[in-house]
KEKE-3310 file (N, C-alpha, C; in steps of 0.2 Angstrom, whole numbers, plus 5000, padded with zeros to 4 digits):
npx = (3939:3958:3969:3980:3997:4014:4030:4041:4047:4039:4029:4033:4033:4020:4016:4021:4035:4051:4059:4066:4059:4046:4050:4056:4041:4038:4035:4024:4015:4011:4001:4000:4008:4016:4025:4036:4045:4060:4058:4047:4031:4017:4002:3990:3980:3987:3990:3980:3982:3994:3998:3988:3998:4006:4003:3997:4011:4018:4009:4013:4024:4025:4019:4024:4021:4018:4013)
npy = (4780:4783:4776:4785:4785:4788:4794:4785:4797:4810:4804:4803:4817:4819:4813:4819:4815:4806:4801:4788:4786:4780:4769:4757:4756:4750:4736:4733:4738:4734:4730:4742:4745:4749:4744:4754:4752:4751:4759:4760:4763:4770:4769:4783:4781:4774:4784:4786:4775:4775:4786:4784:4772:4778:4789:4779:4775:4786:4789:4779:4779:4791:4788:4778:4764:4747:4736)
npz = (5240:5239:5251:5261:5262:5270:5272:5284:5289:5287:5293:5304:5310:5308:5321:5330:5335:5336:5321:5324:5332:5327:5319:5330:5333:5323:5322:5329:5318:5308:5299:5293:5286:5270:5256:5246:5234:5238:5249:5266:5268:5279:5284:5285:5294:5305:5314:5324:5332:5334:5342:5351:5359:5360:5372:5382:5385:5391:5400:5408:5410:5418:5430:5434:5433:5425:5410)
capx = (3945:3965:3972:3986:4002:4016:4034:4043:4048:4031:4022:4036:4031:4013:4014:4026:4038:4056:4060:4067:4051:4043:4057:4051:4037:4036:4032:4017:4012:4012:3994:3997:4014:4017:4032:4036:4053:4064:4054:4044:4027:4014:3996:3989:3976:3991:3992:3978:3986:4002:3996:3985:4003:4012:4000:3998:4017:4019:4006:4015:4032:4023:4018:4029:4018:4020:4005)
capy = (4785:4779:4776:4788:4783:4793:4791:4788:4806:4811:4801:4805:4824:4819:4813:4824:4811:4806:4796:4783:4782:4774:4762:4756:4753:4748:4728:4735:4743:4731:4731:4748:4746:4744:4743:4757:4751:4751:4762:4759:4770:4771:4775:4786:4778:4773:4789:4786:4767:4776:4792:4780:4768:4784:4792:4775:4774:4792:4790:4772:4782:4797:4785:4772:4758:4745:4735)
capz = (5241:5240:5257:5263:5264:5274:5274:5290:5291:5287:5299:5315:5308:5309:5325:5332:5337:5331:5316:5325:5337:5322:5319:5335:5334:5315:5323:5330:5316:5301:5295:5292:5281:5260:5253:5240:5230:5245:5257:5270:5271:5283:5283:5289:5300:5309:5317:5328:5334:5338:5347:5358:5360:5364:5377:5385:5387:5394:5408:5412:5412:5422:5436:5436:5431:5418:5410)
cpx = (3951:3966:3979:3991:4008:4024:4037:4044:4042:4028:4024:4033:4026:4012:4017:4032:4047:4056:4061:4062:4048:4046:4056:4047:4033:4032:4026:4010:4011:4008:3994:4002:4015:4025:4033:4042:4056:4061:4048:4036:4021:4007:3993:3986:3981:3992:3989:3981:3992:4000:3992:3993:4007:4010:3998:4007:4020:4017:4009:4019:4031:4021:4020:4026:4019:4016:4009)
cpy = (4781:4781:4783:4784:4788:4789:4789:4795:4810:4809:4802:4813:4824:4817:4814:4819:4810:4800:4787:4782:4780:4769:4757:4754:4750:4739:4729:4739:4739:4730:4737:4751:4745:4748:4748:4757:4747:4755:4761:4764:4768:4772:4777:4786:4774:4776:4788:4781:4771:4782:4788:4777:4772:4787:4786:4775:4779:4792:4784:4776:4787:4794:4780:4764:4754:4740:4728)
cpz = (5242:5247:5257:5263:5268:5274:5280:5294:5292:5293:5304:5314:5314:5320:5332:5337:5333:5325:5319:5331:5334:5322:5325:5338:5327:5317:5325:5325:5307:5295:5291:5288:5275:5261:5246:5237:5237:5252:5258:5269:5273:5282:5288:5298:5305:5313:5325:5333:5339:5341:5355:5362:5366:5372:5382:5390:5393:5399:5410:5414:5420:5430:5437:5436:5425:5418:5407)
residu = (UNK:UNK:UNK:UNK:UNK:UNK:UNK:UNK:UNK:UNK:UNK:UNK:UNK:UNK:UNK:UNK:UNK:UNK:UNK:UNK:UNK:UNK:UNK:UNK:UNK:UNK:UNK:UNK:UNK:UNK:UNK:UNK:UNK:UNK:UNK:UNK:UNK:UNK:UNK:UNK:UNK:UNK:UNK:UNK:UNK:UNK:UNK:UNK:UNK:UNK:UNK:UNK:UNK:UNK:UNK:UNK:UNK:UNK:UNK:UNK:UNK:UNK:UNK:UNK:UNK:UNK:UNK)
# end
């Protein structure tokens, strides 16, 4: 089965975040990058990476800790 790919806008969609909250964390997420012409796209399986990243962050921010 082909892999998913996802544009930026797509994938902020998916993982209800903004666009440039990908941008972001695009260093993080390189494995899970191709190059389609000039644009960037994403796969899917990065969803779950950056949903862990995000809910990490939030409960840092939520109790004033930083790891």
């Amino acid at each position: 089965m082909e892999q998913e790919y996802l544009t930026i806008k797509e994938f902020a969609e998916r993982a209800g975040v903004t666009p440039q909250a990908i941008y972001k964390r695009l260093g993080n997420m390189q494995d899970y990058i191709r190059m389609d012409g000039k644009k960037k796209r994403i796969s899917v399986d990065a969803l779950n990476l950056f949903t862990n990243v995000e809910k990490t962050v939030e409960k840092q921010e939520d109790t004033g800790t930083v790891e």
